[in-house]
C-alpha positions in Angstrom: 77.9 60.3 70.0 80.1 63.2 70.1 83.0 63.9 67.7 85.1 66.7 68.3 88.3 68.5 65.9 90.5 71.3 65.3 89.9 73.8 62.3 91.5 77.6 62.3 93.0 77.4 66.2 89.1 77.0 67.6 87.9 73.4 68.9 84.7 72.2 67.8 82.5 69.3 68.5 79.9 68.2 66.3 76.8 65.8 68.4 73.6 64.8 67.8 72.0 67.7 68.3 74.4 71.3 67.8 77.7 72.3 66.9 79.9 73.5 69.9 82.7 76.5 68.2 85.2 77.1 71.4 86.6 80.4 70.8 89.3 82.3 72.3 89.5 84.5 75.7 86.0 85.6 76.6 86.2 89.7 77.3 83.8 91.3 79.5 82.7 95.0 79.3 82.7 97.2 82.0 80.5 96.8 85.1 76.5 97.9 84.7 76.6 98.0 80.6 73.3 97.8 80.6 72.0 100.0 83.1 71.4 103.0 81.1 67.9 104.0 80.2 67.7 103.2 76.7 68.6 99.6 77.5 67.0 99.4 80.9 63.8 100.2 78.8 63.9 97.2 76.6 65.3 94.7 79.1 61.9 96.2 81.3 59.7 95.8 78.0 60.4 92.8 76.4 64.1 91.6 77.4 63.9 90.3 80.5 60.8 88.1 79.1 62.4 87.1 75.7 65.9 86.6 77.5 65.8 82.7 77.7 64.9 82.2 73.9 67.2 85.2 72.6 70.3 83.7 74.1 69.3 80.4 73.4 68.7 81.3 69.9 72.1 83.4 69.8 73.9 80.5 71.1 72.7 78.1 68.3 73.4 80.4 65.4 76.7 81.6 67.0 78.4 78.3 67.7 79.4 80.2 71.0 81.5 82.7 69.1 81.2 85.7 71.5 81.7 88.8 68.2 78.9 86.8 66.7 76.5 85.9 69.5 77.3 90.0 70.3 75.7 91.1 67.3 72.5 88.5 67.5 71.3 89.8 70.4 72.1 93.4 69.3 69.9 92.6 66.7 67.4 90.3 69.0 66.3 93.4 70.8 68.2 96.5 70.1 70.6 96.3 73.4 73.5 98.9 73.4 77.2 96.9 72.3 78.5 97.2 75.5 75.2 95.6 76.7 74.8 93.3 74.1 78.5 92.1 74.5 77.8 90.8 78.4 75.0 88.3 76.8 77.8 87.5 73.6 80.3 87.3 76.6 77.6 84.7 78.8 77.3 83.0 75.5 81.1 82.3 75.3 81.2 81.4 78.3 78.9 78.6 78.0 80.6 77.5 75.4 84.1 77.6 76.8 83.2 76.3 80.4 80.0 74.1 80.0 79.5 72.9 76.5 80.0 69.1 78.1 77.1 69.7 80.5 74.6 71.4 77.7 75.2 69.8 75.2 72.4 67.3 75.1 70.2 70.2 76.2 68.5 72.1 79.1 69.1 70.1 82.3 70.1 70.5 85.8 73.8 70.3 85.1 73.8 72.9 82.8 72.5 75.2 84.5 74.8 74.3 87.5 77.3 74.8 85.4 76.0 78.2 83.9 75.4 79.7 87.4 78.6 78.9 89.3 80.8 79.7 85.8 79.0 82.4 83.8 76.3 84.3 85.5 78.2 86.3 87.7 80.1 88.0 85.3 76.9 88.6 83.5 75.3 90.3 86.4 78.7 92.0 87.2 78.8 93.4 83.5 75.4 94.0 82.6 74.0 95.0 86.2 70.8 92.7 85.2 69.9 89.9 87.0 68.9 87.1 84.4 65.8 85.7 84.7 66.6 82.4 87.7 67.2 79.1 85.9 66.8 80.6 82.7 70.7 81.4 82.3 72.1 78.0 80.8 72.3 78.4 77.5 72.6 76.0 74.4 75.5 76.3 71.9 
């Protein structure tokens, strides 16, 4: 079952398994935010393999609130903010766009979803290409 209300101008649905916060406008940084060295390093190191549970993770404690899902992975790995904010931006967007297709879990749908809605504009910002079929993410 899935119940869904109103609270402070943000829609949220509660179901058996997560909570779903719809925030506002989704912003995305500038194009290649994480193509610098420092954060080239870590998506090389440990990033790129950790990517699928971090944003995962993020999504969950986030509720899909891009500011808050920002500063998660900031913290998950050390990313630069502009880098960081394309994963809290992805996040959002999976929220916004395909929180009716994940939000009974991983399944072909939501990744569907997650690749036609949000991933390019994660490659776009962050000049990373996710790790494939690991992009849908769970709010």
């Amino acid at each position: 079952k899935l119940f869904c209300g109103c609270f402070h101008s943000s829609i949220w649905c509660l179901g058996m398994r997560v909570i779903v916060a719809l925030a506002g406008p989704v912003s995305v940084a500038a194009g290649g935010s994480c193509t610098n060295s420092a954060d080239q390093s870590i998506w090389a190191s440990k990033g790129r393999d950790n990517f699928h549970g971090d944003m995962n993770d993020c999504g969950h404690k986030s509720l899909g609130n891009e500011e808050k899902a920002t500063q998660c992975m900031k913290g998950k790995e050390g990313y630069s903010n502009d880098c960081a904010g394309c994963f809290g931006a992805t996040i959002s967007c999976t929220a916004k766009k395909c929180w009716a297709k994940c939000i009974g879990g991983e399944s072909a749908a939501c990744t569907a979803c997650v690749d036609a809605n949000c991933t390019p504009d994660l490659k776009a910002c962050s000049g990373l290409t996710p790790p494939s079929s690991d992009v849908a993410v769970m709010v």
